[in-house]
N, C-alpha and C positions, 0 to 999 in steps of 0.2 A: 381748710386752706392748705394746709402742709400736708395732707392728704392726697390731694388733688395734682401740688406741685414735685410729688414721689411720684403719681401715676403718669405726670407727662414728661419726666425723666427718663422712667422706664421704656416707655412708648417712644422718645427719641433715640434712645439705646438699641431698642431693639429693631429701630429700621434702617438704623446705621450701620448691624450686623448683616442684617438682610441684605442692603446696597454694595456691602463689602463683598459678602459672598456673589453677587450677583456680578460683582466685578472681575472675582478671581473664574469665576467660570466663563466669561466673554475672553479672557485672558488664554484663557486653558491652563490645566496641568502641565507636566510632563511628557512632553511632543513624542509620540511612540514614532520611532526611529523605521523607515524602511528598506526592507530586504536587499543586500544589494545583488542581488540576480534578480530583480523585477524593476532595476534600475535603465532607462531607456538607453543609455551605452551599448550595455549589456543585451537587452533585447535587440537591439542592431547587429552585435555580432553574432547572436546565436541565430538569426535573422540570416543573416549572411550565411553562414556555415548552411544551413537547411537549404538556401537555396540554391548553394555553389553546387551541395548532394544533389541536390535534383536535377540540376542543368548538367551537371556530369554524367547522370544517367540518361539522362535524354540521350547527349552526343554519343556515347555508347549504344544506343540504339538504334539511333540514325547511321551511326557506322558498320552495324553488324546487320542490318537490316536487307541490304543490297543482296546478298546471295539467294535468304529464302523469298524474298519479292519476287525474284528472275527464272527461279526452280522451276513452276509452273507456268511459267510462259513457253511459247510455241515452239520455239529454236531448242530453250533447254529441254524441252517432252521428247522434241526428234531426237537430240542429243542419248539422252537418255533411253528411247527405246533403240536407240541405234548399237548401244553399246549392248542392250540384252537381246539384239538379234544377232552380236558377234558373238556371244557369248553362248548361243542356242547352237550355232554352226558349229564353233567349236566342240562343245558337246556332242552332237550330231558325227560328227565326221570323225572325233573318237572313236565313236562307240562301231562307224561303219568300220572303221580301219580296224580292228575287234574281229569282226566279223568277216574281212577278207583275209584280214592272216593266219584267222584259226584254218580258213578253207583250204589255203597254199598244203595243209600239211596234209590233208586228204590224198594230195596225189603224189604218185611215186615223180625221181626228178627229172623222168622221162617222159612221162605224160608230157603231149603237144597242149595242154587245156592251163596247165603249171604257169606257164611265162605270163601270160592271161591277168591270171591271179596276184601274179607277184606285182605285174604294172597297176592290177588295180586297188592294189594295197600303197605301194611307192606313190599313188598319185595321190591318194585322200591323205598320205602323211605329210605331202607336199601342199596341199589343202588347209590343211589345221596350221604348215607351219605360218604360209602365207597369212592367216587369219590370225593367227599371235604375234606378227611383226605388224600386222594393221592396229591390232588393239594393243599393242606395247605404245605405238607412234602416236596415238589416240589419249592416251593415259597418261600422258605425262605430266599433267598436272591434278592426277590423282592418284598417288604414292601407294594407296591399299589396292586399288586393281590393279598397279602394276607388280606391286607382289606377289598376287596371287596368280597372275599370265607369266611370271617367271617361274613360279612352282611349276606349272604346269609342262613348259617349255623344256625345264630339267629333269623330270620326271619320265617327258618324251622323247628324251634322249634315253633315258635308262631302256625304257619299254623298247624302242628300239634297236637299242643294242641286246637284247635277249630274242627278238624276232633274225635279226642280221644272224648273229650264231646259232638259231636255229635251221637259216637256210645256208651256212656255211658260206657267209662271204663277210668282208670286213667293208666297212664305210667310213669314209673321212668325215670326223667330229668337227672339221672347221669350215663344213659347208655353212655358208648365212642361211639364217631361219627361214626363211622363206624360200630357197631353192633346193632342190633334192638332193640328198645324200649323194656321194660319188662312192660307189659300193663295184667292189671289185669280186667279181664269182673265186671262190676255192674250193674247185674239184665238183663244184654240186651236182655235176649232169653225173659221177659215177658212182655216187648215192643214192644205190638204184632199189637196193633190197628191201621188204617189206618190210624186216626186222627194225633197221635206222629208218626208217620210213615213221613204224612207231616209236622208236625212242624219240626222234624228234617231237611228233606229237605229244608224245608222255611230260615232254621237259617244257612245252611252250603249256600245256593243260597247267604245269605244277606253277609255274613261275611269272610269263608272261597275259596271261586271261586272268589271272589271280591279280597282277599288280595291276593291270588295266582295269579290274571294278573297283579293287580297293582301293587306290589310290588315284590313278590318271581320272578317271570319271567321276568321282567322287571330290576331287579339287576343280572339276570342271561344271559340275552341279553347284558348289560354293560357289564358282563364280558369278554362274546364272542367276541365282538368288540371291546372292549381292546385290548384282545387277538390277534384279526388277524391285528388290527392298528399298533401293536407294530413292526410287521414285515413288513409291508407299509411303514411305516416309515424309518425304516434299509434304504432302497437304494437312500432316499433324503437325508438323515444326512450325508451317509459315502460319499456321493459325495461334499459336502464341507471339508468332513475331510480328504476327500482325495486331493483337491485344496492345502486347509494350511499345507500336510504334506508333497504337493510337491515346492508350491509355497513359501514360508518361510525359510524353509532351502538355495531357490537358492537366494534369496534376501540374505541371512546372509552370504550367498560364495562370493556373489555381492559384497556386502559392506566389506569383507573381505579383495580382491583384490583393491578394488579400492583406500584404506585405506594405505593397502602395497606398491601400486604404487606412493603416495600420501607419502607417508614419506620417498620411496627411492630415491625420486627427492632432499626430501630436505637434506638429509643426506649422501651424498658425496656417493651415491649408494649403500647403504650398507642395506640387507635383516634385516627384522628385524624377530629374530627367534620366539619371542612369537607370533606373526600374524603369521607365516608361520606355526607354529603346532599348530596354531585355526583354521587356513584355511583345513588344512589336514582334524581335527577333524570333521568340519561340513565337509565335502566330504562325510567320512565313515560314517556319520549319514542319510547323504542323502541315500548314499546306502541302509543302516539299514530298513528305512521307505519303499526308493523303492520295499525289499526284503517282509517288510509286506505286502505290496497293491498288489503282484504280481499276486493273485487269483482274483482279484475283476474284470477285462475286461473278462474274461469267468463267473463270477458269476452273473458280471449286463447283461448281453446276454441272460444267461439264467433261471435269478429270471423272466422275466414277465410269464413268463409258469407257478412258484409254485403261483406266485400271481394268474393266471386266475382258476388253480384248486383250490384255496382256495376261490376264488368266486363264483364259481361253488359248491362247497360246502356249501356256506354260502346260497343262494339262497334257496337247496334243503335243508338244517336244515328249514330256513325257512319256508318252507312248509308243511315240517312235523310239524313244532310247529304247525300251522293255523288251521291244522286237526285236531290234537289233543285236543287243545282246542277248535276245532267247536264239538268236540266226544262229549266233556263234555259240550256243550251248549245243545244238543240233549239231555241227560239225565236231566239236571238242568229244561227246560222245559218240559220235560215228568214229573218228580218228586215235581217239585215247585211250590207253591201252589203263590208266591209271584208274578212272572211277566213272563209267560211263554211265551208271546209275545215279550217281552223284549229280553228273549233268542234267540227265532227264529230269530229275526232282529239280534243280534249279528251274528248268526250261521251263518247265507245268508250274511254278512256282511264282512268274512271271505274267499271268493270264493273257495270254495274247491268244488263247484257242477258242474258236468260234463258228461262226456260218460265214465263210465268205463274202465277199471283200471285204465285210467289216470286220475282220480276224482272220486268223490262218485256219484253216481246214487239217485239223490234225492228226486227222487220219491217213493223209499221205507219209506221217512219219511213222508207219508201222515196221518198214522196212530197215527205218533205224533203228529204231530199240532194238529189234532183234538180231541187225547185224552179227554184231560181237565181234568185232574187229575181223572180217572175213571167215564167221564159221556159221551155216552152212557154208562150204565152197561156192562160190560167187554172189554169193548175201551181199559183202560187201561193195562187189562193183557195183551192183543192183542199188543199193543204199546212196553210193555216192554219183549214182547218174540221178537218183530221186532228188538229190536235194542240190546237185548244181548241172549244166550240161552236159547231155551226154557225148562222146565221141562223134556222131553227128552231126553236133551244134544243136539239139532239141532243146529245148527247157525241162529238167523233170518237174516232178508235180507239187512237190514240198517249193522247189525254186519259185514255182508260178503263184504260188498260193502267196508265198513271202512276198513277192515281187508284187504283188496286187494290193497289199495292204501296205507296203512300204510306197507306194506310188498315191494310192489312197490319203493317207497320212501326209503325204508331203502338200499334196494340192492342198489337202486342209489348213499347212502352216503358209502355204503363199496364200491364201486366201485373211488368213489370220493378220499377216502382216498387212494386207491392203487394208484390212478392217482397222488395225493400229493407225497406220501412215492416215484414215481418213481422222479418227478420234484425234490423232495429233494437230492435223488440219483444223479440225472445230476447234481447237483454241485459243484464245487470244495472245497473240505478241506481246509478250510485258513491256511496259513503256521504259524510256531510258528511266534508268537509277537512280536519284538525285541523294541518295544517303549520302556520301562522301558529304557534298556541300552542304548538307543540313549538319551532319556532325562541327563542320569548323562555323558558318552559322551559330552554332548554338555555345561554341565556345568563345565566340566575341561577344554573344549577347549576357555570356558569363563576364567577361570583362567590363563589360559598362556596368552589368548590376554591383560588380566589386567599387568599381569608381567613384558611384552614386553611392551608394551607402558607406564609404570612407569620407566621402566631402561633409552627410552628414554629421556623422562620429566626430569629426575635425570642429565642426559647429558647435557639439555637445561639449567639447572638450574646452 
């Protein structure tokens, strides 16, 4: 019996510990405390911060987005090839003016064939200047090409100032760029002797043909290439700006939603309206941006064609430049008493010799090389009727040869250009712009997202 009434003692004890513990564990222990950065205050303003970054990127891109959108459109292609056909002229009409002034020096200051020369030197400088007041007037809202058509402008002063004292007259520096020097003759017609005939030559060979490759054509080649880089460039720029003006906006809808969905779990389901008219806002800005970029799949399709005629162009300027300046190595060693060998190996150095019209025939310049400045006795006159007219107005033969590839070449650059102006033609008008508005767009729909998620925080709080 007392056996019995120990073992239901026991048995009541021990389910009384059971039910105790079974209490203290519905109870719980010690409530493990949670992190406070995983606190939902907290994730609202880090919430906020993430998405204010985002939307501020957006409007940065929507703001910056305007110029590469418009690059490849129709207006800015002509723009642009407009400037590297001033830019080609320029170069071109250097290099002629090269070429007519080294000839001036061939003849004595008596020659009737002299005045000729000199007008047709005076006129291509008149040329170049008018084409660098066109593209200064042009550039004015592009600060690097206009510094580089000011180099060139000063440069052409200098170069002409070493031509003018070569033909012994002075010219007023404060003609406007575009109209011709006002040059006053000193003494030039009784500059008659063969001697200053060649020291002339000798001094225009050391100083003024030397600064006209090394420098004048050589900042006139920068230009060119500027010129046509700047539109090479247009369709690798706008292809990232066209990434971050599609890419960024849908990250900022991304994080819009996800943000949305993420606060209505916690908050008994309930929209939050400043996220829902941020969410809107970047929608119509995506739109906005899409409606910019909507010319650029037919413009990047068919820029490689105005690119390949503007290489096609640039090839055949080049060419012409080579000649022109081989024109003027042909006279510097007919006329220069300094290295007339020197010149030849330039001239041959240049490959413009060939089978006619497609190159010069350069076996009519046999009479030059061996000139030697008038030795045989009348080599030289021989030489210099060869290579410009002679006394009876004829054409000599080196002239005709140049003159055929120089005419040749040109049609090829007017042809070139129509070939441009049509590839400019195939492209699409870029639509109006709408970046501005999307950038302030996306900074209101910043502001309501701020709003909305402070009303909520105000709740939490």
């Amino acid at each position: 019996m007392a056996t019995r009434i120990g073992a239901d003692r026991r048995s009541a004890l021990s389910t009384a510990a059971l039910t105790a513990a079974g209490t203290r564990t519905d109870q719980g222990g010690p409530r493990r405390r949670r992190h406070p950065l995983r606190s939902t205050p907290v994730l609202i303003v880090v919430h906020g911060a993430l998405l204010a970054a985002l939307l501020l990127a957006t409007a940065v891109v929507a703001a910056g987005s305007a110029d590469p959108a418009r690059t490849l459109g129709r207006r800015s292609a002509d723009l642009a090839a407009g400037t590297s056909t001033s830019a080609r002229q320029i170069y071109r009409t250097l290099a002629d003016a090269d070429a007519a002034a080294s000839a001036v020096f061939l003849l004595s200051p008596g020659d009737r064939r002299r005045r000729g020369l000199i007008d047709g030197y005076d006129d291509r400088i008149r040329q170049v200047r008018a084409a660098l007041s066109a593209s200064m007037g042009a550039a004015v809202d592009d600060p690097d090409r206009l510094a580089r058509l000011a180099t060139i402008a000063a440069r052409l002063q200098v170069y002409q100032r070493i031509i003018d004292d070569g033909l012994g007259r002075r010219c007023d520096d404060r003609t406007g760029p575009e109209g011709p020097a006002i040059c006053a003759k000193v003494d030039d017609e009784t500059v008659a002797t063969a001697k200053n005939r060649g020291v002339l030559a000798s001094a225009y060979a050391r100083e003024a043909s030397h600064y006209m490759s090394a420098e004048l054509l050589r900042t006139a080649q920068d230009l060119w290439n500027y010129d046509t880089r700047q539109l090479r460039e247009a369709r690798a720029t706008g292809e990232w700006w066209l990434l971050a003006s599609l890419l960024v906006p849908l990250a900022a809808l991304a994080a819009l939603v996800a943000v949305q969905w993420w606060l209505w779990r916690r908050t008994r389901r309930r929209l939050n309206a400043g996220l829902l008219v941020a969410t809107v806002g970047v929608a119509v800005v995506l739109g906005m941006l899409v409606a910019s970029w909507w010319h650029w799949p037919a413009a990047d399709d068919r820029f490689p064609a105005l690119e390949r005629a503007i290489e096609t162009q640039s090839g055949t300027q080049q060419r012409l430049g080579d000649l022109l300046r081989g024109r003027a190595d042909v006279y510097l060693a007919l006329g220069s008493s300094v290295d007339p060998a020197g010149h030849r190996q330039d001239f041959l150095g240049r490959g413009v010799c060939g089978v006619p019209p497609e190159a010069v025939d350069c076996g009519t310049l046999d009479p030059v090389w061996s000139a030697r400045q008038g030795y045989p006795p009348g080599a030289f006159g021989v030489a210099v009727d060869t290579v410009l007219k002679d006394g009876s107005g004829r054409t000599g033969a080196a002239a005709r040869s140049f003159d055929q590839v120089t005419d040749r070449l040109t049609g090829e650059l007017n042809d070139g250009d129509r070939a441009v102006d049509a590839a400019v033609a195939r492209l699409p008008r870029a639509p109006r712009q709408l970046g501005g508005s999307a950038a302030w767009v996306t900074l209101l729909a910043g502001v309501a997202m701020l709003l909305g998620l402070r009303r909520r925080l105000v709740d939490y709080r």
